[in-house]
Structure formats: C-alpha cells, structure tokens
N, C-alpha and C positions, 0 to 999 in steps of 0.2 A: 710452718712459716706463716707469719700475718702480715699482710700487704692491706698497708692504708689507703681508703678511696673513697677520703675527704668526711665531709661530716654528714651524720644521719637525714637521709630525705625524710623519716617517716615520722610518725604526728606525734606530740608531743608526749601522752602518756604512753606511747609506745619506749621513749627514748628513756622516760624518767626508769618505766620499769625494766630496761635493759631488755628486751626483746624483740625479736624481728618483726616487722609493720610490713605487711602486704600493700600498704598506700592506695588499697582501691578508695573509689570514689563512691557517694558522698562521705566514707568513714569508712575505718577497715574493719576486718573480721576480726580481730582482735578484740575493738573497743566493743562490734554490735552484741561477740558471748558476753560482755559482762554486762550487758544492759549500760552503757555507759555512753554520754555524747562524744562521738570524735572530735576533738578539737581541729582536725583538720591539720594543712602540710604549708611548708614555710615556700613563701615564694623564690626560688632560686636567685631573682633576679636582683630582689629585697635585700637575701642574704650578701649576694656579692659585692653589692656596694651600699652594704653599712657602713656607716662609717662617724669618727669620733667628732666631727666639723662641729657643734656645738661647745662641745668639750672644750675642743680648741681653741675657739671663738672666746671662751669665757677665760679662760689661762692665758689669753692674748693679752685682753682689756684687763687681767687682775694684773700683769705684771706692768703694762703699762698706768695702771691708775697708783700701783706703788712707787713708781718713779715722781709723779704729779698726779697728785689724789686732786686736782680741782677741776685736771685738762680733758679727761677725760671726756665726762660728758659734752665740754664745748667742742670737743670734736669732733664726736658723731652730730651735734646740732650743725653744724656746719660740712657735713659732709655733702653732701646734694649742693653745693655749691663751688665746691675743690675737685668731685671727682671727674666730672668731666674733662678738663683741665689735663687733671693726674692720667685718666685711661687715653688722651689723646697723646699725651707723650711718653709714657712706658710701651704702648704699641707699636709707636715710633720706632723706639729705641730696640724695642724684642725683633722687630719684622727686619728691622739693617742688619742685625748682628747672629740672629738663629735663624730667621724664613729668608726663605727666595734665594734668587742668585746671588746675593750680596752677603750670606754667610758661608761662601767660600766652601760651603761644603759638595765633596765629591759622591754624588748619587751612588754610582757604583762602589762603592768607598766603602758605605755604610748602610743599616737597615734602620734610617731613623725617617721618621713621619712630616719633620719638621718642614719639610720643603714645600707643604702641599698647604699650610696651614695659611700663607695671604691668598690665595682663590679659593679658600671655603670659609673664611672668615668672610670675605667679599659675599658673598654668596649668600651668608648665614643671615637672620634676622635679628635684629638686634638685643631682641630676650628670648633668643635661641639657647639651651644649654650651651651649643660647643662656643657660640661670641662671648656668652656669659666666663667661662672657664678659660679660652683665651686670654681675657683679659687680665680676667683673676690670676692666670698663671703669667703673664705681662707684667703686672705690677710687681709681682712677686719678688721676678728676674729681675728689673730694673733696679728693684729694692737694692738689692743684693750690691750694686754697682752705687748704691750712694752711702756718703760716708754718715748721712745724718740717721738713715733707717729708721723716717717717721710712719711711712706707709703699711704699716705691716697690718693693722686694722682693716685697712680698708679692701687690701688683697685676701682675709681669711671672709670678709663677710660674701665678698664676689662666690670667693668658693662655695660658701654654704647654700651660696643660693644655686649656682651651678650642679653643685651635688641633688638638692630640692627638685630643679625643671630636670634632672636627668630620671629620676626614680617615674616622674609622670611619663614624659617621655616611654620610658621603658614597658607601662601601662596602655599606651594607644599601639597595636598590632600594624598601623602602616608606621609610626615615627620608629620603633622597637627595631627595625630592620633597616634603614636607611644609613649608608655612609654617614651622616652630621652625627649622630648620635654615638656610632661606636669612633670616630674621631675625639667626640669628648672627653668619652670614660679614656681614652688616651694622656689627653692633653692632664685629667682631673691626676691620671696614674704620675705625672709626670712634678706636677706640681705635689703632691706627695713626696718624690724621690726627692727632689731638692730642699724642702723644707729637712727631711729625715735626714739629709747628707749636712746640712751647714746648721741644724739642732745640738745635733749627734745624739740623734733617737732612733731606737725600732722604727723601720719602714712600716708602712700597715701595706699587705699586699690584697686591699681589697678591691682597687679598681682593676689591677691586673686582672686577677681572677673572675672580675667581671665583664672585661674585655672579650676572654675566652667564653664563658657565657652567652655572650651577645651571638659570638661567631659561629656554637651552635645553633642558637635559635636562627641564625641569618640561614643557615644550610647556603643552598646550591649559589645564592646572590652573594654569598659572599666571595665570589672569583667572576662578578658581572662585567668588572671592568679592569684599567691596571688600576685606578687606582683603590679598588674594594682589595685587587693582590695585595699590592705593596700594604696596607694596613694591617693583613693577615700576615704579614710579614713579620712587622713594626711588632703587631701583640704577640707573635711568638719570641721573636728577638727581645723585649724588655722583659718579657718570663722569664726568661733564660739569663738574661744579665743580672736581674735580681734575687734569682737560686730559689725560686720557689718551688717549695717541697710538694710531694704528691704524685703516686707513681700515676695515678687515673689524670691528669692536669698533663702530665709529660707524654702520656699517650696522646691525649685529646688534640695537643699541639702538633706530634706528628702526626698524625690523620687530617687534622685540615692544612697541613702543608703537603701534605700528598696532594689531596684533594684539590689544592692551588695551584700544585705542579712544581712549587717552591724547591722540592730535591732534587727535582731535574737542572736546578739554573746554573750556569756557571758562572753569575757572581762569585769576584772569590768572598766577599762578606757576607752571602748569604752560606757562601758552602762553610765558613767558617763557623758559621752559627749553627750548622747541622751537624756539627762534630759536636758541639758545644753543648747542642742535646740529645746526643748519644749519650756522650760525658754524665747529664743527669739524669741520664736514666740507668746508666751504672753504681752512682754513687746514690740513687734510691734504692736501688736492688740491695748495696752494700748493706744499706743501714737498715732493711727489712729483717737482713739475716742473721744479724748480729742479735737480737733481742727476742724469744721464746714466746710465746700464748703468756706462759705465765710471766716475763719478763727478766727472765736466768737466762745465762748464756747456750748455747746450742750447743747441742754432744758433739765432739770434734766428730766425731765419725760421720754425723750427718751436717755438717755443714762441707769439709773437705773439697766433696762434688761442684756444689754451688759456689765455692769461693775459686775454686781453681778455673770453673770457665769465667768468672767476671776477671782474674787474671789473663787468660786467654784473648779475650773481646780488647779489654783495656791494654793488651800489648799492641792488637791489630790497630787499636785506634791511635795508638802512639806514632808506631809505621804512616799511618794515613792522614796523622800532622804535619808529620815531618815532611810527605808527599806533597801536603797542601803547600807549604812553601816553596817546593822544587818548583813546581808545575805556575809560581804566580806570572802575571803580567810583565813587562819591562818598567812601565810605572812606579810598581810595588818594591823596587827596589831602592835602598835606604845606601845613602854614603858616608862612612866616618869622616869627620871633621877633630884634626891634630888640635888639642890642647890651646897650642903656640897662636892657632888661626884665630883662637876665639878673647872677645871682649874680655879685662880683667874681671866685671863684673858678674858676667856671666858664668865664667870661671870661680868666683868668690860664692856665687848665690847658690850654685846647683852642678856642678862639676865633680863626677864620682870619678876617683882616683886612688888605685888601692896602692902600698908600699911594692908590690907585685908585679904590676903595670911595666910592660916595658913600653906602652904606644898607647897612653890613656888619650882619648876622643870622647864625641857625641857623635852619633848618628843624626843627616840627614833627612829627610822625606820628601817627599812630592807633595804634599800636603797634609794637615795635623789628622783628616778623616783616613787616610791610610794609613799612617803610622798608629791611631787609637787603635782601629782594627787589628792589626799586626800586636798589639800588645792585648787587646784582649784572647788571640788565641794563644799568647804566651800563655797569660794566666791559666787556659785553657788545660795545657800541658802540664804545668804546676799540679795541677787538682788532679788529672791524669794518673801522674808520679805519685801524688801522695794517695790516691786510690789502690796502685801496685801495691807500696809500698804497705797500707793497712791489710791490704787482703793477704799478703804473703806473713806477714802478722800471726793472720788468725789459722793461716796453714799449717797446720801440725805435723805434716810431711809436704816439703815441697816438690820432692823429688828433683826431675829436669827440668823442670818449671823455673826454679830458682836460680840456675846457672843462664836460662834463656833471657830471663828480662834483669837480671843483674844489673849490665850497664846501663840501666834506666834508671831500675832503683838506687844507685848509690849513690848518686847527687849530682854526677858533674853534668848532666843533662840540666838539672835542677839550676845550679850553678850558672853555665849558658848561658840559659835564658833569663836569669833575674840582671847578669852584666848586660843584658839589652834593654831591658828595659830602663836601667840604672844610664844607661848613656842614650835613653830618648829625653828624659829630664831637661837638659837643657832647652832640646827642639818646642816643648809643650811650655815650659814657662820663662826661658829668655832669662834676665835679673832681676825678675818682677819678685820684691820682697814687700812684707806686710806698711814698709815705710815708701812704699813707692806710691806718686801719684796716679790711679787707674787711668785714668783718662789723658794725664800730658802726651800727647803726637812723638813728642821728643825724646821720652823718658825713660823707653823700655829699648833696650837689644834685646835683639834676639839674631841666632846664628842661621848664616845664609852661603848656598852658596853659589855664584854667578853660574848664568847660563855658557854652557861650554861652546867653543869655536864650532861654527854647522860644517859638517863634513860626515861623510858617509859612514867610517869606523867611528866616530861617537855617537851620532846617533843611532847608532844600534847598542852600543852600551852605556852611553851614558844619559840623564835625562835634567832639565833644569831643574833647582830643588830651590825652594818652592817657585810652584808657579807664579804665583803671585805676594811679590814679596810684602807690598804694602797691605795688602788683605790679610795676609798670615800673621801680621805682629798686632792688627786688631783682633783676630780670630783667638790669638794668643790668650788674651785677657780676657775674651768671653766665652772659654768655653775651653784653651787649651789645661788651664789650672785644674779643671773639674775632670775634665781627663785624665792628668796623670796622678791626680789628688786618688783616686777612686782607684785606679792601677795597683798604684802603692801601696793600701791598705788592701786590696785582694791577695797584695805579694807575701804582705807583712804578715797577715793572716795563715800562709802556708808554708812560709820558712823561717819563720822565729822558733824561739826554744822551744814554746808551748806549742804551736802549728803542728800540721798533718804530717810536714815533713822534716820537723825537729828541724836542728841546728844542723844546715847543711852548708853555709855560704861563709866563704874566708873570713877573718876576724876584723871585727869592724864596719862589716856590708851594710848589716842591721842595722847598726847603731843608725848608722849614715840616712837610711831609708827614714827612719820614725825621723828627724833632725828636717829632710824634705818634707813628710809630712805635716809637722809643725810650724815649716813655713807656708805652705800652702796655705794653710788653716787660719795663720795670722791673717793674709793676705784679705782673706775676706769673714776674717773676724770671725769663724764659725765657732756655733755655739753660745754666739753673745747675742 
C-alpha cells in the first residue's frame, strides 16, 4: 500500500532522478558522490502559496480589453484616483454584511473567522498584507452584489499585491509567526474560494495549505490566545470544507487541534467539524487502498482486512452523527413550515414538493449559521454513506458486515437527509430569483416564523425562528444563496447517477436540485 505525503521536500536533481534525497545541509549525499552542485531545497513556505495571481491578473485585463479594446488602459490610468473612493465603500459594505455583529452571524453556530476581521483590520497598517487582502477580498464581495461588475480589475491587482507582501512577510522570523499574517493567508484562501465558486473553476488549494504551514511553523503561539484558537480552528475547518486531499495534511490538522484543545470543545460546530475530519481521513485511507505500487487494483485477499475495518470506523462514525444530533442545543432545533403558510412566491421560486408528499414544508431555523452547519454535516453523512457503500463494493466477502450496515447503505438514510436539505432551500434563499432586485428592502420574502406566546411549556420547546427577522432577509442575499448554492452541488455530487451513491433519491429529486442550482447561479450571474 502507498500512502501519499504530499510533494517531494528533496532538491531538485534528487526528484528529476527519482531517488530518495537525505536534504542534509549545504547539499545532500547524493549530489556530493557525483561531484555535483546541489541545487538545494524548495522553501516550504514559497511552495504553499504559489500561486497563479499574475496569470489571472492578465486573463482579467484580456477579457476585459475584448469587450473595450480602448478602456482599458484609461482605466488603470485613472485608477489611483477611483480606488479610494471604491475601497471606502466596498469595506463599508463587506464589514455590515460579513464582520462584526451586524452579520448576524451565530459565533457558536459556526467556525468561520469573519467575525474578528474589523478589529484587526482596525489594528493592521495600511500596506499590511492582511488590510491589503481585506480589501482586495472587499471589493471582490461587493463586486459580486453589483449588477454592472466594473470592479473586477482593481480587486485582482489588490490581490496580487496582497499575495507579493505575504511571501516577504513570511521571510522576516517575527512577522512569519504573528496573528496578522496567518489571518491573511486566510482572508487570500477566501477570496480564492469565491472567485473558483462564481467562475466555475478549479479551486487552487494553495493558501489553505499554506495556512497549515504557517501553523506549524507558529508551534506552541499558535493556542497564545482565543483568538490564535479560533484561527486554528478557522484553517482547519476550511480544509475540511474544501476536501483537500492528503493523508500527512489531515493528520497535521488533527494534531494542531489537539494541541489547541479544539476536540475537547463542545461547540456543536466545531464537534461537527471533527467528524468531518474523521470522515477525510477515512475516505483518504479509502483511496490509498484501492490503487497498487504499480497502479492495478489490490489482490482481494489483501485488501478484504483494510476495507472491512474502514467499514467498521465508518459505521461507528455514522452512530456518532446521528448521536451528534440527539445530543444538540434547544437552539439547534429547526421547525417545519406548511406549504399553505408560505408566500406564492416562495413557493414558485424554491419549494420542493414531491407527488409523494403527504405534509410538503420548509424547515425553520434560528438563524441561517445554524441551519448551514446542520446541512453541512448532512453532507457529511452523504460522503459517510457513499464511503460504506464503495468499501462494501470492493469486499469480496462481506460476511456479517453487510447485513450490519445495510440500513445505512441502501439509501433511505441517504434519502432522509437530502428531503432536509431540499426543505432548507426555502429558509436560505426566500424568492430571490436571478430577475430579482438584490438590494430592494421590499422585494424579497423570505419565511418566518413569529415568536411564540412566553410561558413556561414553550419555552422549553419551542424557540423564536429567526431571531432576527430583519437581519435574516438581508443576511439572506449575502451570504444565504452561497450557502445553500454550495450544499446543493456537494449533494448533487453524491446522489446523482454518476455520484458515489448512484441514483438513490425518488424520481424527480435531482432534476429538482440542479433546476435550484441554476437559479442560484442566475442570481448572481456566476460564471459570467
């Protein structure tokens, strides 16, 4: 069995000629038998965030100079005179709607970084990488929210200078270790993921992995305070969301969340997230086993062992999802909403309703950060399922195995949990369709439901949904669409025909799913 662990440290004519590199210092023993200079070893830190920013930079300005081959240039001449202008109102606009308490978002809710970002922007200097990549990821967002999407220049060149001061940065031994710095390669990871989600391009997973990087090199400072925790939190949690591959990366991640104390927490979002990287270190294991030295499949005999305990683990982890929900908050509880209650519109725009249905609804929440969470460890389970499901595959004998996790693999678990997510839809995008105005006050429904009468037996079970109802139908349009956008293609991904868990969901489920998708997608035009 060959277990990948990542790309070659050792120097270059070590790797050309395919053999092992001692990496001592100044040159290895390798190059000193052949009388040869060592070229020496690639800086880890270079490697992880390399990145295409030039590339892009130049694919920006060519497609915009084909629309108006004259505009261009008069628009970089004139830029030092619009950008201040432009970064004082996209900051505006990013810090009301993603930072601070005014994005609605539930701390405990979720493992996202966003919250910290106006007191260390406050903080930063103003050709600091993280201000620099703030901004750049600022105008980005804002972009995204305007119908003309002239800005898109000016947000790639921020970037590339953000990426530029992060590499020096990472060069001086006191900035290399400081909170600002590994906030950046955050903030840099971030603006990536949104460009790659509204492109519809390959992610480049190389600030992630530079994130982790850092967090080595930080050692022991990196649990100095909560907020060095919470970051360590943040870069393991978007590794995880983004499925990067690598079984040494998925160890590195549980070892500095030990080492943070991160397993111990009873957040249920972080503990959701610690399933989630159990999950990928199963589904690395999987894929190790399946492929030979020489690259032919394994002799059943000698895989049978290995695939039956990743069945084994992946049944316990199943149990201890399911657990995760028993045991959540009173909070975290979600309420169906009848059909009948909801807006025609709402109803028209995203209302899943099979011929089956005897009591078709949406689900509720307490707010759109619990309900994301809640569907990301749906997804969770999904990947779960279709992990049984492939390893019992490759079992040649399942023996008692296969009567044990049956009710798992056969779909109606599968099933379950895609009708929940199919009835959060409503809650994350209201009737927001690609012809709707983003920003009219007036223009969007979205389902709600009043706070119940105070008295002792409801409040113990029941809870207002949302709390905040006018913050929730702005929150909607920044940020709920990308949510359940990203859902649905993780779902789509795992139970359509071609997916891990083939065609498991009533007829018509799918269709219905890609149909949401493709509104979403209009909505904010991705891909254009």
């Amino acid at each position: 069995m060959m277990v990948y662990n990542g790309p070659s440290k050792g120097c270059k004519t070590c790797r050309i000629r395919r053999v092992k590199c001692d990496q001592a210092r100044p040159g290895c023993v390798n190059c000193c038998r052949r009388n040869e200079l060592c070229p020496g070893y690639s800086d880890v830190f270079e490697k992880m965030h390399r990145d295409e920013t030039f590339r892009v930079l130049k694919r920006n300005s060519q497609r915009k100079a084909q629309a108006s081959p004259t505009a261009d240039d008069a628009s970089l001449r004139i830029a030092s005179t619009v950008l201040p202008g432009l970064e004082f109102t996209a900051l505006g606009f990013f810090f009301h709607h993603y930072g601070g308490v005014n994005a609605n978002r539930d701390i405990q809710a979720t493992c996202s970084f966003f919250e910290f970002l106006p007191a260390m922007y406050a903080r930063a200097s103003v050709s600091s990488p993280l201000s620099i990549a703030i901004t750049a990821f600022a105008i980005n967002v804002a972009n995204l929210h305007s119908f003309r999407r002239s800005n898109a220049t000016a947000a790639c060149r921020l970037y590339v200078d953000a990426v530029a001061g992060t590499k020096i940065a990472i060069a001086d031994p006191r900035r290399s270790k400081s909170d600002e710095l590994l906030m950046a390669t955050l903030v840099l990871e971030a603006y990536e993921s949104v460009n790659a989600s509204f492109q519809r391009r390959q992610k480049s997973h190389a600030h992630a992995l530079g994130s982790i990087a850092l967090l080595r090199h930080r050692g022991a400072l990196a649990n100095r305070n909560e907020l060095s925790r919470r970051m360590t939190i943040a870069v393991g949690s978007r590794f995880i969301r983004d499925a990067v591959d690598g079984m040494a990366n998925i160890i590195t991640v549980r070892r500095l969340w030990e080492d943070a104390g991160v397993t111990k927490s009873h957040s249920p979002a972080i503990r959701a997230d610690i399933l989630a990287l159990e999950l990928a270190q199963l589904e690395c294991l999987q894929r190790s086993l399946s492929i030979s030295p020489s690259g032919s499949a394994l002799d059943a005999v000698v895989e049978a062992d290995p695939y039956l305990s990743i069945l084994s683990k992946a049944s316990d982890l199943a149990s201890r999802c399911m657990q995760w929900r028993v045991t959540l908050p009173c909070k975290w509880r979600f309420s169906p909403m009848p059909i009948y209650e909801l807006a025609p519109s709402i109803q028209t725009a995203g209302m899943y309703s099979s011929p089956t249905s005897t009591n078709p609804h949406c689900d509720i929440y307490n707010n759109l950060s619990v309900a994301n969470t809640l569907n990301r460890h749906r997804i969770t389970e999904l990947r779960n399922l279709a992990l049984i499901r492939t390893s019992l595959a490759a079992v040649s004998t399942q023996l008692d195995c296969y009567e044990r996790l049956s009710p798992l693999e056969s779909g109606r678990r599968a099933q379950f949990l895609v009708d929940e997510i199919c009835a959060s839809v409503p809650f994350f995008a209201g009737d927001v369709t690609g012809s709707t105005i983003l920003h009219a006050k007036d223009g969007i429904q979205v389902p709600y439901i009043s706070p119940p009468a105070s008295s002792p037996a409801s409040t113990e079970t029941l809870v207002a949904f949302p709390e905040d109802n006018a913050g929730y139908a702005r929150q909607v349009v920044t940020s709920g669409l990308w949510m359940i956008h990203d859902t649905l293609v993780a779902a789509l991904n795992i139970v359509a025909e071609n997916g891990a868990l083939g065609a498991v969901l009533r007829k018509g489920q799918v269709l219905w799913i890609r149909g949401q998708i493709s509104r979403l997608q209009a909505v904010f035009r991705m891909g254009r």
